[in-house]
C-alpha positions in Angstrom: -27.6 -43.1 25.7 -28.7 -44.1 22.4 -30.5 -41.0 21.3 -27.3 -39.0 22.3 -25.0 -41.6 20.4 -27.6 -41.4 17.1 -27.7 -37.4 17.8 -23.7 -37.4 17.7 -23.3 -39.5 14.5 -26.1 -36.9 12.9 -23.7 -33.8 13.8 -20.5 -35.9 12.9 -22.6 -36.4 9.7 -23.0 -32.9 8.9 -19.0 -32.0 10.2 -17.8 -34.3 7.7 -20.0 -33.4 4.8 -18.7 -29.6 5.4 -15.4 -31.6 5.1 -16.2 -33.1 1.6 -17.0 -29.6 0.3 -13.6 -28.7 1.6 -11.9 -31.1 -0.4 -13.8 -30.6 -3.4 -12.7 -27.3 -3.4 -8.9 -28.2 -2.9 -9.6 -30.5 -6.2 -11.1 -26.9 -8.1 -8.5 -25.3 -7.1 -5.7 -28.3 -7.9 -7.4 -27.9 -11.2 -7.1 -23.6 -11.5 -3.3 -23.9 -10.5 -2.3 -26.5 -13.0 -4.4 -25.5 -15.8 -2.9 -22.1 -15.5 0.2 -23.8 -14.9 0.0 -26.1 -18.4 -1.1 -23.2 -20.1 1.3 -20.6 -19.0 4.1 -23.1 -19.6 3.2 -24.0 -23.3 1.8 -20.4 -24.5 4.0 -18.2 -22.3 7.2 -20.4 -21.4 6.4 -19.3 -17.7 5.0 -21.7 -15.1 3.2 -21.2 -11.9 6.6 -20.9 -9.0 5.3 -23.9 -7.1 2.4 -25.4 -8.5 3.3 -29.0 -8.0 4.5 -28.0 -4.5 1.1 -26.5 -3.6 -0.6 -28.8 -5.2 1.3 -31.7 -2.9 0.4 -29.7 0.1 -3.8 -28.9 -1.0 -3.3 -33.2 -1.9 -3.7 -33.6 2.1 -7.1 -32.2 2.3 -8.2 -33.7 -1.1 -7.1 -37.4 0.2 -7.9 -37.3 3.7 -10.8 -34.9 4.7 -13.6 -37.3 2.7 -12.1 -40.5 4.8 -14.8 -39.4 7.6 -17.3 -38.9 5.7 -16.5 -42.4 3.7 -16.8 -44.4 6.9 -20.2 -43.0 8.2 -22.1 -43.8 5.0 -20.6 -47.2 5.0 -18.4 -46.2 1.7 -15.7 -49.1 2.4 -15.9 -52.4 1.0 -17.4 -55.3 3.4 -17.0 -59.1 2.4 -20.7 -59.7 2.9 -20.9 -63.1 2.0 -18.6 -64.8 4.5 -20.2 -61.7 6.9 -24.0 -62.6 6.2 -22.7 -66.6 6.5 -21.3 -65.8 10.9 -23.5 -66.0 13.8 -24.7 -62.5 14.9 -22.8 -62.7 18.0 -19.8 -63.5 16.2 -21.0 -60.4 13.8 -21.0 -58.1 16.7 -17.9 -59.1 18.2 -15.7 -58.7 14.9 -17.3 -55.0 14.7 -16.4 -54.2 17.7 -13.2 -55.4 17.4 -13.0 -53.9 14.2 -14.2 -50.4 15.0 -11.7 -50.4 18.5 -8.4 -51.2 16.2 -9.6 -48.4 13.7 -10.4 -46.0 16.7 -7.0 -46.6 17.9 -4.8 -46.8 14.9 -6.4 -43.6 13.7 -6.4 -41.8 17.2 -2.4 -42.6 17.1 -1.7 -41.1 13.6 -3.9 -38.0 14.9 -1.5 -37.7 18.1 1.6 -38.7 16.3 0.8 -36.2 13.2 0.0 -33.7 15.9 3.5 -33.8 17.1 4.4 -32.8 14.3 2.4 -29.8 13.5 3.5 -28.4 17.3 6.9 -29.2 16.1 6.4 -27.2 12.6 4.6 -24.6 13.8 7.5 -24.3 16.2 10.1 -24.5 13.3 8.2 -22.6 10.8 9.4 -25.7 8.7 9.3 -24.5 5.1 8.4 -26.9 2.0 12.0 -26.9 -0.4 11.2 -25.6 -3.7 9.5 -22.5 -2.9 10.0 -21.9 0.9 6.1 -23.0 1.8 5.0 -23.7 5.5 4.2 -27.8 5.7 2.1 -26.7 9.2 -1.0 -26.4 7.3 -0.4 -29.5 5.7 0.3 -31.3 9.3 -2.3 -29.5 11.0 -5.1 -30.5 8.0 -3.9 -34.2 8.5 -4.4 -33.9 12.6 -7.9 -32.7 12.0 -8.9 -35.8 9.6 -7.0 -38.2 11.6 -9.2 -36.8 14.8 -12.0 -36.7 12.9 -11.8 -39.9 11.8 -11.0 -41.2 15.1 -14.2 -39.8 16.6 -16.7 -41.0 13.6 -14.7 -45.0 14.3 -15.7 -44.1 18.6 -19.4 -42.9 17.4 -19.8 -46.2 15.0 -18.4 -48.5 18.2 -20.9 -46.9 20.7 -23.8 -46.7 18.3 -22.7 -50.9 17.9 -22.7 -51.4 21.2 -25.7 -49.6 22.6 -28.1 -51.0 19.4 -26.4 -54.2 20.8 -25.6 -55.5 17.0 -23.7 -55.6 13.7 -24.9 -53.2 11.6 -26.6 -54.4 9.1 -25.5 -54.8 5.5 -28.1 -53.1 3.3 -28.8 -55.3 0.2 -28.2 -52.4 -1.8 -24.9 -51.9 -0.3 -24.0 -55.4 -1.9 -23.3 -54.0 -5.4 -26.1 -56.7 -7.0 
């Protein structure tokens, strides 16, 4: 059970990366659009039709695809002190707990935002301003919600089967 939990969190791990790269592109091409945007504005009195709408809708994947990725590398910010200071039973307790409310927060902004991708993809809702589908945008914020819920699941088994908090790396403490 453990090696299959470790294996998961190593393919999760490589997912989410793959996610990263995705939302560094949205930030390159954020950039392209509004550059060309700026420039065609001031030299050319012509904007881009839409940049700032596109640019809200590519915002989705730049903001919420790294969150994954963030929470497997331990990228969040942990009050190690008053942490380091509890029992290790007490430890393991509060990470469950922790990792469970996550799991199901996130797993109910995944279902919920999926309603509403079935219901825009249904629609063909279109963006105001420049007629744009907001499905992609719904659908990208399903996949990092779902994502995110299934890294939170992998983190609660991989506490529960190691049987403890994970530990807080000293490096991790910013000293």
């Amino acid at each position: 059970m453990k090696d299959l939990v470790f294996g998961l969190i190593k393919l999760a791990t490589k997912v989410t990366r793959w996610l990263v790269l995705i939302a560094a592109v949205g930030i390159c091409f954020i950039m392209i659009i509004n550059t060309v945007d700026i420039i065609g504005t001031k030299i050319f009195g012509m904007s881009v039709p839409g940049a700032l709408d596109i640019t809200e809708e590519v915002m989705v994947l730049v903001a919420l695809f790294p969150v994954a990725y963030l929470c497997l590398e331990r990228g969040h910010f942990s009050i190690y002190l008053v942490r380091n200071m509890m029992h290790p039973a007490v430890r393991f307790i509060i990470e469950i707990i922790q990792y469970l409310v996550a799991a199901l927060i996130s797993g109910f902004v995944a279902v919920q935002t999926f309603t509403q991708f079935q219901t825009a993809l249904k629609t063909m809702t279109l963006k105001e301003g420049i007629d744009l589908p907001i499905w992609p945008a719904t659908l990208a914020t399903t996949v990092a919600f779902a994502f995110l819920t299934l890294v939170w699941l992998l983190l609660l088994a991989r506490t529960i089967v190691t049987g403890e908090a994970t530990p807080i790396q000293k490096e991790e403490w910013g000293e």
